[in-house]
PDB file with SEQRES, HELIX, SHEET and CRYST1 records, atoms N, CA, C and O in Angstrom:
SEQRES   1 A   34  UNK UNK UNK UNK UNK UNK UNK UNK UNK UNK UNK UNK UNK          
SEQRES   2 A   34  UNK UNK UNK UNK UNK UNK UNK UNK UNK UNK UNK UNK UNK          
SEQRES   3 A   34  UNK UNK UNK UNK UNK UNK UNK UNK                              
HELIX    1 AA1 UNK A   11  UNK A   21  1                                  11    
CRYST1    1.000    1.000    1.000  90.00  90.00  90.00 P 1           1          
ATOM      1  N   UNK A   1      23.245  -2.935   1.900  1.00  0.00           N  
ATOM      2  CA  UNK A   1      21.835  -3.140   1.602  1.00  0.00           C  
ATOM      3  C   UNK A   1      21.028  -2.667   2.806  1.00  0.00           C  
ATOM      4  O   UNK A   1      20.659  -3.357   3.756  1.00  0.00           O  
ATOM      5  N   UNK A   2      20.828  -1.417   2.606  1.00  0.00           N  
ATOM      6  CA  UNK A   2      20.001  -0.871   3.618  1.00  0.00           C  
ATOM      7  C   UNK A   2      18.366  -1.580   3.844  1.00  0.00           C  
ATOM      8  O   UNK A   2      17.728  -1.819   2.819  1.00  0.00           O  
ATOM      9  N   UNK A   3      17.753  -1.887   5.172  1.00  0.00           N  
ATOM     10  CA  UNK A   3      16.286  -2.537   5.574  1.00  0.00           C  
ATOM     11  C   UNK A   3      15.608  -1.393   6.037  1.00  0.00           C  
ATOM     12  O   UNK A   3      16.238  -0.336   6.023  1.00  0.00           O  
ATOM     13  N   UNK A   4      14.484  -1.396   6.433  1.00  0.00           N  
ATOM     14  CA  UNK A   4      13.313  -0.565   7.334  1.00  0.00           C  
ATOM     15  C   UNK A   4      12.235  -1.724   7.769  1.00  0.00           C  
ATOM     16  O   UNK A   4      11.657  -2.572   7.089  1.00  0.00           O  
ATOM     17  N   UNK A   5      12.197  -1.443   9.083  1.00  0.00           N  
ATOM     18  CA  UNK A   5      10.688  -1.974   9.264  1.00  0.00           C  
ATOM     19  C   UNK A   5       9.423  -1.140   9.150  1.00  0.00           C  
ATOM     20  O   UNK A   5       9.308  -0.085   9.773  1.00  0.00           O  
ATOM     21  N   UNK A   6       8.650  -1.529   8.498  1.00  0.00           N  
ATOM     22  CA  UNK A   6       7.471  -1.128   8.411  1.00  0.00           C  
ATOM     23  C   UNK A   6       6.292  -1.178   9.339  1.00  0.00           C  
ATOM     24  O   UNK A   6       5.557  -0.324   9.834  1.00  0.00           O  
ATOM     25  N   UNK A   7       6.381  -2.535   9.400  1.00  0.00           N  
ATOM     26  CA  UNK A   7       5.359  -2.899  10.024  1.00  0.00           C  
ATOM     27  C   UNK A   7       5.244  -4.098  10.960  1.00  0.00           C  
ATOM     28  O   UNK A   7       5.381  -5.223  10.481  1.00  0.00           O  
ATOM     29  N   UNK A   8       4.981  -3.920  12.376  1.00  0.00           N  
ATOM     30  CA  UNK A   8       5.444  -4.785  12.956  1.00  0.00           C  
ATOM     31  C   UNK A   8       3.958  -5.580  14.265  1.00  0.00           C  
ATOM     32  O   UNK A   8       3.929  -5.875  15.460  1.00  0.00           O  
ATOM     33  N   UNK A   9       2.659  -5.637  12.731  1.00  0.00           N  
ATOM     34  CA  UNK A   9       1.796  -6.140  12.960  1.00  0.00           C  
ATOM     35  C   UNK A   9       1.120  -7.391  13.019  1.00  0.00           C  
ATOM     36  O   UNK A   9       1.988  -8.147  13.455  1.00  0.00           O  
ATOM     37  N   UNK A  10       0.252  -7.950  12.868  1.00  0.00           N  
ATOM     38  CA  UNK A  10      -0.411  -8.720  11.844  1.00  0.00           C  
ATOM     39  C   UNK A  10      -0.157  -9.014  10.767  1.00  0.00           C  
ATOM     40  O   UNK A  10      -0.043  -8.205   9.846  1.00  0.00           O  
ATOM     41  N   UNK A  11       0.035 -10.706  10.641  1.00  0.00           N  
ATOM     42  CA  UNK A  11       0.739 -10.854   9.131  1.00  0.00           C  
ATOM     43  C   UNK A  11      -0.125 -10.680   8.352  1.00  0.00           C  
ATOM     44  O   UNK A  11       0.283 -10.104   7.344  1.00  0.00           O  
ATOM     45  N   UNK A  12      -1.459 -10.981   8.344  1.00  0.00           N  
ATOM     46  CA  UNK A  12      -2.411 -10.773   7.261  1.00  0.00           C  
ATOM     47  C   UNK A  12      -2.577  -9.359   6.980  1.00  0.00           C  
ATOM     48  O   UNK A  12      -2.783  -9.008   5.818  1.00  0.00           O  
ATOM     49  N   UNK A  13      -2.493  -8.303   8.150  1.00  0.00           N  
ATOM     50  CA  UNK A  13      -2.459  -7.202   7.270  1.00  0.00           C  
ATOM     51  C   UNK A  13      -1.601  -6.775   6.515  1.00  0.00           C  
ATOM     52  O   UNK A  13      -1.994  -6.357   5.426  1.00  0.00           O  
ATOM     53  N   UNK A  14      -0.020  -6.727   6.850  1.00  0.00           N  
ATOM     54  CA  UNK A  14       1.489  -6.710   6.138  1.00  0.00           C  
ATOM     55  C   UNK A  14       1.532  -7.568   4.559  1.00  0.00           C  
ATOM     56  O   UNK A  14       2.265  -7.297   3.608  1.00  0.00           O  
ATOM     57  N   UNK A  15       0.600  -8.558   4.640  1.00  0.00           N  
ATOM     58  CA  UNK A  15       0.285  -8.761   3.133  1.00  0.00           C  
ATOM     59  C   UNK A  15      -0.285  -7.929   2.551  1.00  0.00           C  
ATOM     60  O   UNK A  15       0.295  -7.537   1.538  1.00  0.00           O  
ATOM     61  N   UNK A  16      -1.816  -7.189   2.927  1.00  0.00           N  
ATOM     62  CA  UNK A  16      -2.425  -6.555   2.136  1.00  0.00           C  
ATOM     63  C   UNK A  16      -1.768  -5.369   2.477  1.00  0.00           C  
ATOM     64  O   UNK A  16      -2.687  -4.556   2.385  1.00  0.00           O  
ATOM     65  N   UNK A  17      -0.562  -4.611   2.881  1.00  0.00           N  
ATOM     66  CA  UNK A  17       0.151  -3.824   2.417  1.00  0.00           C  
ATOM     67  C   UNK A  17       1.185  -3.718   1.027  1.00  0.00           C  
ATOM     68  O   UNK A  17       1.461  -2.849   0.200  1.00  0.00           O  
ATOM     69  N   UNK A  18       1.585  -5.164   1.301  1.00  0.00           N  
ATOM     70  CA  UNK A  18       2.817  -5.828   0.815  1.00  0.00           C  
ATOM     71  C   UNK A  18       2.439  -5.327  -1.026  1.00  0.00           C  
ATOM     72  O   UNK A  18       3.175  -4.940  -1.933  1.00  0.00           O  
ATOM     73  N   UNK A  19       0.810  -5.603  -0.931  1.00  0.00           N  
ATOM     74  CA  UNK A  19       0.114  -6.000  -1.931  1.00  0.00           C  
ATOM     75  C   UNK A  19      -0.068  -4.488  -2.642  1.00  0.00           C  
ATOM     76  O   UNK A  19       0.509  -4.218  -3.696  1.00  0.00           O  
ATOM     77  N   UNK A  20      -0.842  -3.638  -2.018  1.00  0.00           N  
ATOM     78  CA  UNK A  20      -0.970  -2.310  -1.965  1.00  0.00           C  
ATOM     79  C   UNK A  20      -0.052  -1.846  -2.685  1.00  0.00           C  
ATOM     80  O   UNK A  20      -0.304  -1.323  -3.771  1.00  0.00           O  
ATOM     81  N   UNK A  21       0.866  -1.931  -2.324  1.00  0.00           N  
ATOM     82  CA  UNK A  21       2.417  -1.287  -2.569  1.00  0.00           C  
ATOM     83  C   UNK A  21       3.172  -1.177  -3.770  1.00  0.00           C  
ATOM     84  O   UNK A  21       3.708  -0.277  -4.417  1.00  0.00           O  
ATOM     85  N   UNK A  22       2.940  -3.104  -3.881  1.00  0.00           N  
ATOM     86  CA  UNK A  22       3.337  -2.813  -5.398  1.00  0.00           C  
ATOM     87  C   UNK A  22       1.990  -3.094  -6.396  1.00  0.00           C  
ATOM     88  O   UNK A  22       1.994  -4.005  -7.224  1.00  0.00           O  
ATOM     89  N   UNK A  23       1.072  -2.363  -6.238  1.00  0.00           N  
ATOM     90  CA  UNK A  23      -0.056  -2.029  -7.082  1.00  0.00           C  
ATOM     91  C   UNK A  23       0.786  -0.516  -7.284  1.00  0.00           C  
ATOM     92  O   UNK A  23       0.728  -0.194  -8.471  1.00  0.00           O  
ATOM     93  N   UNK A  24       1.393   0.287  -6.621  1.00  0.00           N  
ATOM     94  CA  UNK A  24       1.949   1.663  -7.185  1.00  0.00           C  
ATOM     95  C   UNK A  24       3.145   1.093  -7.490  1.00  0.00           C  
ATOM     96  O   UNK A  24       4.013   1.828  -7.019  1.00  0.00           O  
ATOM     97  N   UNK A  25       3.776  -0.108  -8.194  1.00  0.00           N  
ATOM     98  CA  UNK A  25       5.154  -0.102  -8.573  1.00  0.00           C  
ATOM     99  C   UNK A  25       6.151   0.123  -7.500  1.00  0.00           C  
ATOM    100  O   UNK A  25       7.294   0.317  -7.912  1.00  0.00           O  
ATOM    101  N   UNK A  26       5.949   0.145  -6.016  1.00  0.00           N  
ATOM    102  CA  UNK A  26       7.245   0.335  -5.000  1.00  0.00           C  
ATOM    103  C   UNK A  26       7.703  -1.059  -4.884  1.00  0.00           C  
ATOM    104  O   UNK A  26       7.117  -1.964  -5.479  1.00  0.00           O  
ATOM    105  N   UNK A  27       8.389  -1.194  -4.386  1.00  0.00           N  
ATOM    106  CA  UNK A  27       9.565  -2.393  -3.615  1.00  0.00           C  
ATOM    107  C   UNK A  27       9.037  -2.350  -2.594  1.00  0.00           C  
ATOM    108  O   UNK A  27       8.978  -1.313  -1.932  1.00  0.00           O  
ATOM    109  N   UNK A  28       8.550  -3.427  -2.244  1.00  0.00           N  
ATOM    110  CA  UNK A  28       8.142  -3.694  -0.790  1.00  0.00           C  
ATOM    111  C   UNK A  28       8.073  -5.356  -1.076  1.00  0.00           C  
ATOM    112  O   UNK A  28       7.551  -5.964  -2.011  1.00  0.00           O  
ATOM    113  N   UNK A  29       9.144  -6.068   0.643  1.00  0.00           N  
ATOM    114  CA  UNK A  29       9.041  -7.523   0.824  1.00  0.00           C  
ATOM    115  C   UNK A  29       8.055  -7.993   2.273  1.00  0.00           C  
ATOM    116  O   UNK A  29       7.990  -7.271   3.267  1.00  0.00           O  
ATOM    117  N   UNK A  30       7.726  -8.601   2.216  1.00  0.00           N  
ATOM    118  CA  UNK A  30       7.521  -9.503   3.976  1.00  0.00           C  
ATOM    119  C   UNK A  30       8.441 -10.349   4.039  1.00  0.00           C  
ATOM    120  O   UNK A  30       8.713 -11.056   3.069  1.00  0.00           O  
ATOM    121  N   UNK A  31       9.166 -10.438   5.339  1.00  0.00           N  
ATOM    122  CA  UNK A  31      10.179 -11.255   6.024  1.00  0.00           C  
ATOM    123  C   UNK A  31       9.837 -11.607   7.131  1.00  0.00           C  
ATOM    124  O   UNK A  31       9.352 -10.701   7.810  1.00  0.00           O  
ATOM    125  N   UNK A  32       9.893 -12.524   7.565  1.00  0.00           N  
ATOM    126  CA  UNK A  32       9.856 -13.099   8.849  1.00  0.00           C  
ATOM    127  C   UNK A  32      11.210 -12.414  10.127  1.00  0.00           C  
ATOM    128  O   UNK A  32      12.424 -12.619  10.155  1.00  0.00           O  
ATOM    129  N   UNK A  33      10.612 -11.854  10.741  1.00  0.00           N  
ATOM    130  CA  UNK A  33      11.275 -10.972  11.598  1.00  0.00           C  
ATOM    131  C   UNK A  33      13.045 -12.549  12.589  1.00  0.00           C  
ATOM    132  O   UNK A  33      13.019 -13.670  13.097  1.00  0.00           O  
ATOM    133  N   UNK A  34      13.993 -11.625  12.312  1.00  0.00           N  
ATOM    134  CA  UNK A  34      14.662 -12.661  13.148  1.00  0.00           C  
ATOM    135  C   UNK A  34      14.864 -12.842  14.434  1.00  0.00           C  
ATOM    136  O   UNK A  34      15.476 -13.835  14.829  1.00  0.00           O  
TER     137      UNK A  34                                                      
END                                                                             
């Protein structure tokens, strides 16, 4: 199970990506970094 980080900002913005994202149907999660 391959990961990527995306984004390693602001959680409030990584939502309104999160959000973005799958408005075009992609796979995209937020995780709490370990």
């Amino acid at each position: 199970k391959g990961r990527s980080i995306l984004w390693s900002g602001m959680r409030e913005r990584a939502e309104l990506y999160v959000q973005q994202l799958h408005g075009y149907l992609l796979l995209a999660t937020l995780e709490k970094a370990i």
